[in-house]
C-alpha positions as CSV (number, residue, x, y, z in Angstrom):
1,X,98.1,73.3,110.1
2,X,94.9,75.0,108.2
3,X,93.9,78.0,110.5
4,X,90.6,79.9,110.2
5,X,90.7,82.7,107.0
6,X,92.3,86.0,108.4
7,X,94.3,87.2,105.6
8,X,95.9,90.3,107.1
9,X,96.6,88.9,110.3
10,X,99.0,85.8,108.5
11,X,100.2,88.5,105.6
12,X,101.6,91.3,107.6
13,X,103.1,89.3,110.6
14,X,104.7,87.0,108.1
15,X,105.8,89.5,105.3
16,X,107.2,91.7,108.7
17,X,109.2,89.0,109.6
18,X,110.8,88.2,106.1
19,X,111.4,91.4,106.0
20,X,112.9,91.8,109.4
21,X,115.2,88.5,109.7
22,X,115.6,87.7,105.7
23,X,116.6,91.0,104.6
24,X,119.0,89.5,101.6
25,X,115.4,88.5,100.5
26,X,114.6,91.9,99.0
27,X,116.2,93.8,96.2
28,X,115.2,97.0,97.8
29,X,114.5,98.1,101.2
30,X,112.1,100.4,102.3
31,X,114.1,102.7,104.5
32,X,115.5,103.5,100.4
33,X,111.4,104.0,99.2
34,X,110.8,108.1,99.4
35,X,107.3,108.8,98.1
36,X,106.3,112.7,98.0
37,X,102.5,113.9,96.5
38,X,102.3,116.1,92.9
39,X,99.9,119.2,93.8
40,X,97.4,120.9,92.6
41,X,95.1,118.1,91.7
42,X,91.9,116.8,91.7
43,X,93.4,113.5,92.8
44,X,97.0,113.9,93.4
45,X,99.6,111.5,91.7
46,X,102.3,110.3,94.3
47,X,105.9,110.2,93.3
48,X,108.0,107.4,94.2
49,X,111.7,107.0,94.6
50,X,113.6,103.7,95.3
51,X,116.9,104.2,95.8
52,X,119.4,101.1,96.1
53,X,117.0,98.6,94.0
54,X,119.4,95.9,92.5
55,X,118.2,96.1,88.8
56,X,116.5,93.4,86.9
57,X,118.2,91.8,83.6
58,X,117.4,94.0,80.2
59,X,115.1,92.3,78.2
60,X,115.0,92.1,74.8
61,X,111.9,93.7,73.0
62,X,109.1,91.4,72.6
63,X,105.5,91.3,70.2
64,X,103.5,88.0,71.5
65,X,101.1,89.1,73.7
66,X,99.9,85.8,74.6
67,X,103.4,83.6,74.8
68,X,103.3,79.7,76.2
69,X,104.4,79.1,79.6
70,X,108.2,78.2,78.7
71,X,110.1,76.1,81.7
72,X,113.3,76.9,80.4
73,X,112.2,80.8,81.6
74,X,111.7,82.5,84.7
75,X,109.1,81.2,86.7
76,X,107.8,80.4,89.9
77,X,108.2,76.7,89.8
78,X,111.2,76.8,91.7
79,X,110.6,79.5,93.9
80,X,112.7,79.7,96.8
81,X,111.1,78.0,100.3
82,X,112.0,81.4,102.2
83,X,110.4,83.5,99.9
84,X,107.0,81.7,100.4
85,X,104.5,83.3,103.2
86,X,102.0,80.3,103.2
87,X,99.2,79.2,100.9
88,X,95.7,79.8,100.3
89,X,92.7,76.9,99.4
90,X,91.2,78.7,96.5
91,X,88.1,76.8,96.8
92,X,87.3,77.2,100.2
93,X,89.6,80.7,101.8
94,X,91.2,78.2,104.5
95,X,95.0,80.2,105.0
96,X,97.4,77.0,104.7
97,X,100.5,77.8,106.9
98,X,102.7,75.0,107.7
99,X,106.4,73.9,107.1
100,X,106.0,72.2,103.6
101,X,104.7,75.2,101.7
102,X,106.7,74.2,98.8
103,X,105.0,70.3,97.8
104,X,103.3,69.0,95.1
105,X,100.4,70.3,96.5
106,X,101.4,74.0,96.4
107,X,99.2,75.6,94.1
108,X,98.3,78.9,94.9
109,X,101.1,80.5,96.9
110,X,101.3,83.9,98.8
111,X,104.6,84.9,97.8
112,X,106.9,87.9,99.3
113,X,107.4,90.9,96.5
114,X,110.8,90.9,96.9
115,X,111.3,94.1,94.7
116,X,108.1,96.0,97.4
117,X,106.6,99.5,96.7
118,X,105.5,99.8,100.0
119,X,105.3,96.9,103.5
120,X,103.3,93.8,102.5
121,X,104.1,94.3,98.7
122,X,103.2,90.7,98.2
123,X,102.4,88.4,94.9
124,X,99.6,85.4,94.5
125,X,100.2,82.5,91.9
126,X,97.1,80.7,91.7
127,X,97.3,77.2,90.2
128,X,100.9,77.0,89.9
129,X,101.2,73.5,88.9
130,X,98.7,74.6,86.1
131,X,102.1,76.1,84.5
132,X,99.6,79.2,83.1
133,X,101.3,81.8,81.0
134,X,100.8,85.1,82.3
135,X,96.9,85.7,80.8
136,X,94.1,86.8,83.1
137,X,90.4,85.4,82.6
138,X,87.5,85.5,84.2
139,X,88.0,81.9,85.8
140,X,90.9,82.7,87.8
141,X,89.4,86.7,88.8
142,X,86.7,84.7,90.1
143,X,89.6,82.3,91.9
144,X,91.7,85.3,93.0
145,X,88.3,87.1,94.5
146,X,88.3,84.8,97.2
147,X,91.4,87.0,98.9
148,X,89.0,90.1,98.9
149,X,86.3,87.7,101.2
150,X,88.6,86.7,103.7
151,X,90.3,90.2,103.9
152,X,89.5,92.5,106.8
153,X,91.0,95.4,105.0
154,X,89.2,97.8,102.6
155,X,93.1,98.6,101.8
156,X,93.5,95.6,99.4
157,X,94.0,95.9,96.1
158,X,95.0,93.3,93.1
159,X,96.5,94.1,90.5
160,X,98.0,92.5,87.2
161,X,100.1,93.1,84.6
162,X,99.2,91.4,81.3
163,X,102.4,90.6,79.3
164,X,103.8,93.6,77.1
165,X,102.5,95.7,80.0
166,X,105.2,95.8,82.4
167,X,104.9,92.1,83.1
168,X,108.2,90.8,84.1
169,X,107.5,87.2,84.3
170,X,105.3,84.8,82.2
171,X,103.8,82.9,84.7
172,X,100.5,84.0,85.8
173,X,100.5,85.7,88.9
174,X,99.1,89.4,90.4
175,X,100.2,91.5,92.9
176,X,98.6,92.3,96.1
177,X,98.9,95.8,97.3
178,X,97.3,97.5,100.6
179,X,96.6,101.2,99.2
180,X,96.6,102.6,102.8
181,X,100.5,102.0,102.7
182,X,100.6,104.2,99.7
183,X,98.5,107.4,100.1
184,X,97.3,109.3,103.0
185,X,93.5,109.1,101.5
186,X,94.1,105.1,101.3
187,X,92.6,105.2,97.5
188,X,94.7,105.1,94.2
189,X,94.1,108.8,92.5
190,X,92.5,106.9,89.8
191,X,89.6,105.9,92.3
192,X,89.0,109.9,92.6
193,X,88.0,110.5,89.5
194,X,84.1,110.0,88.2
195,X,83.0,107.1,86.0
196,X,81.3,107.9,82.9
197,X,78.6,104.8,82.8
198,X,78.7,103.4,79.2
199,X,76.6,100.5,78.7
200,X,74.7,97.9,80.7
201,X,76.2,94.4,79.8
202,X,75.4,90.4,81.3
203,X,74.4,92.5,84.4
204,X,77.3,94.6,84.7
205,X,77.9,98.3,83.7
206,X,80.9,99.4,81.9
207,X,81.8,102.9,82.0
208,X,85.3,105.4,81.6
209,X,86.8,106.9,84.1
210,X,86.3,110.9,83.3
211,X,89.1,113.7,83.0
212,X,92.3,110.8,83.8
213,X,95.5,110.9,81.7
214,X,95.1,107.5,80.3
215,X,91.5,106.6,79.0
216,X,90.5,103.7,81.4
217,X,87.6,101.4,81.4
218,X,85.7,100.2,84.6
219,X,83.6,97.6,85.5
220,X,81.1,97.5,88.1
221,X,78.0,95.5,89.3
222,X,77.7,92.5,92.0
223,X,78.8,90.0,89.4
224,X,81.4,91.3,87.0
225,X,83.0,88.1,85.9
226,X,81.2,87.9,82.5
227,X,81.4,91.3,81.5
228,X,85.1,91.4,82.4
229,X,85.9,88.1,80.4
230,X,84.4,89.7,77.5
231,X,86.7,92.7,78.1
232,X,89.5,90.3,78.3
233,X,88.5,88.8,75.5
234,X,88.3,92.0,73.0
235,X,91.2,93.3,74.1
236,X,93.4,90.0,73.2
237,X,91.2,90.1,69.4
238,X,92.6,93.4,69.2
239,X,96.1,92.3,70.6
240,X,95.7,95.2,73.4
241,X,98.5,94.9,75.9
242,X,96.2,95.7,79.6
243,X,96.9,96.2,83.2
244,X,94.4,95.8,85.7
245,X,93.6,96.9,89.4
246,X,90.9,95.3,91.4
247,X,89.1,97.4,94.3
248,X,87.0,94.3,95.1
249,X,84.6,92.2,93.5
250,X,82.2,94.5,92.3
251,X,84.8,96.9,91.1
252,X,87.6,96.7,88.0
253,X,89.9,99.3,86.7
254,X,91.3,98.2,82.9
255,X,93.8,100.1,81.4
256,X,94.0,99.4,77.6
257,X,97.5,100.2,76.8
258,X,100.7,100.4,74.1
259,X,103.2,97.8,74.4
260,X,106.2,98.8,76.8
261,X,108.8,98.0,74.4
262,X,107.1,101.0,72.1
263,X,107.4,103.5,75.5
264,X,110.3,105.4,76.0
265,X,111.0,107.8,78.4
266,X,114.3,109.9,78.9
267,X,114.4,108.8,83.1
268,X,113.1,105.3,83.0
269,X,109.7,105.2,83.7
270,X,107.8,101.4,83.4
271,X,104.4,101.7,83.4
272,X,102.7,98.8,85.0
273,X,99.4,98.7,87.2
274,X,100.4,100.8,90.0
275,X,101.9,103.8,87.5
276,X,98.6,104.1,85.6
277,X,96.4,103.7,89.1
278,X,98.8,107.1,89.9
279,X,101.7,105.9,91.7
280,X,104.6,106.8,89.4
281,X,107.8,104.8,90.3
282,X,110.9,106.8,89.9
283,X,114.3,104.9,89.4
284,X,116.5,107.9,89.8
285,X,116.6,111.2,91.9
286,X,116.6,113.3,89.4
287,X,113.6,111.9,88.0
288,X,112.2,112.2,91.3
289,X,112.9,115.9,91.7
290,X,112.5,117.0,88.2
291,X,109.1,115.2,86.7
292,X,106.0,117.4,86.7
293,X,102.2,117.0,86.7
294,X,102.4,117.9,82.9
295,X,105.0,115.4,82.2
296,X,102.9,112.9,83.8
297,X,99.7,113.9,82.2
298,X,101.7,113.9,78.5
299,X,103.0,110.6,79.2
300,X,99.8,108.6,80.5
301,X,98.1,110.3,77.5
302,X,100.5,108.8,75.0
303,X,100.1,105.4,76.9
304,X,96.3,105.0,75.4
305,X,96.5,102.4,73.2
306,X,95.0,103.9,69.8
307,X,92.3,100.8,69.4
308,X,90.4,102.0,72.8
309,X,87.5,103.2,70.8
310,X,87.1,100.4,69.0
311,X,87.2,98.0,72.2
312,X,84.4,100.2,73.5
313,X,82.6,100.1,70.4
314,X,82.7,96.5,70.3
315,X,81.3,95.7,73.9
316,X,78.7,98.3,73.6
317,X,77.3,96.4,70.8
318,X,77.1,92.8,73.3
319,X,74.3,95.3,75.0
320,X,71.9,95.5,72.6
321,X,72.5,91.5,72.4
């Protein structure tokens, strides 16, 4: 049965009721998820314990940021039917919700998060048959985008993990995230801070975000595809491991970062999309109770990956093109 695009009203009712009935579904629960704010701040960071989280398998360090799709790995080929909320047409918007969600056909599925940060936690594979390895371009931004036109919520957010940034899985997918879940103001702290506008490029501006731990590039215009393939693009040449969170369209946060295998720190912390957007993920209480704004700040700081400059530098230069 195709029903008329209303992504919130299929997402929530649907990921309420895997959560409700399904509950050996999740890894962690949210009545375990205790999130408290860091003041004073310009833009708070939120802390965020999960208690009770089943842990993932240790993974050996890796280099390749760009790896082949490998069957033989984990992957969302054989995804479980109950862990499916429906489908979306990428071409067209149309919300797919019928009892064969898992066919030949299923290409780009709305899948349950079954590890959540917060209610509706949920992850998109587009073009699943495609067998992509986990590597973002402009093609399938521009695919994804269509969630954003048949949202009703200003809430949603995208964001990806690129591998060797807190990517767990090498099968392309992003995570869909509604921010009002997360923080009383309904923006990431990252949105808070002011954008330093860089350089005009294929009708796009890239700027910095000013005065933020890690140094973070943002995109902005009505049409951002080009500008952020190009980014994409730079940042492989330069084999830049990158998380990214989209606030719509128009607008792209791009975090330009070391690989996680060089990051160490004493309580655990994984940096992915939501850590560097400000939501720091804490996987044990006294990491929740202890960590400070400073320890924060030092820690995104160290995160910058030491080629940023030179990724800047490079774009600029497409503007005087």
């Amino acid at each position: 049965m195709i029903q008329k695009p209303c992504l919130e009203d299929t997402l929530k009712q649907k990921w309420s009721d895997k959560y409700e009935k399904s509950r050996d579904l999740f890894r962690s629960t949210l009545k375990f998820i205790h999130t408290k704010p860091i003041l004073p701040f310009k833009a708070y960071f939120n802390l965020q314990l999960i208690e009770n989280k089943v842990p993932t398998q240790i993974r050996d360090p890796e280099t390749e940021l760009i790896g082949e799709f490998n069957e033989d790995d984990v992957n969302f080929l054989n995804v479980e039917q109950k862990e499916i909320l429906f489908r979306v047409d990428i071409s067209t918007g149309e919300i797919v919700d019928d009892e064969n969600n898992m066919n030949e056909n299923n290409d780009n599925p709305i899948l349950v998060n079954t590890a959540p940060i917060c209610s509706y936690h949920s992850i998109v594979v587009p073009f699943l048959n495609s067998k992509f390895q986990q590597l973002l371009s402009g093609f399938i931004a521009e695919s994804v985008f269509i969630l954003f036109k048949i949202s009703q919520s200003p809430h949603l957010r995208i964001g990806y993990n690129s591998k060797l940034a807190n990517c767990s899985i090498n099968h392309l997918h992003l995570h869909l995230i509604y921010v009002d879940q997360l923080f009383d103001n309904n923006r990431f702290p990252v949105e808070e801070f002011p954008i330093k506008p860089l350089a005009t490029i294929k009708n796009a501006t890239l700027g910095e975000v000013e005065n933020y731990p890690i140094r973070t590039l943002v995109i902005t215009g009505e049409n951002i595809i080009e500008l952020l393939s190009l980014t994409i693009d730079t940042l492989l040449a330069h084999e830049i491991p990158h998380n990214i969170m989209f606030v719509s369209p128009q607008l792209a946060y791009i975090f330009p970062r070391r690989n996680q295998f060089d990051f160490i720190h004493e309580h655990g912390m994984k940096p992915a999309y939501a850590e560097l957007c400000g939501l720091m993920i804490c996987r044990s209480k006294k990491y929740f109770e202890e960590l400070t704004l400073q320890e924060i700040e030092a820690k995104l700081s160290e995160l910058t990956h030491p080629l940023f400059d030179n990724v800047v530098q490079d774009l600029v230069m497409l503007s005087a093109e």
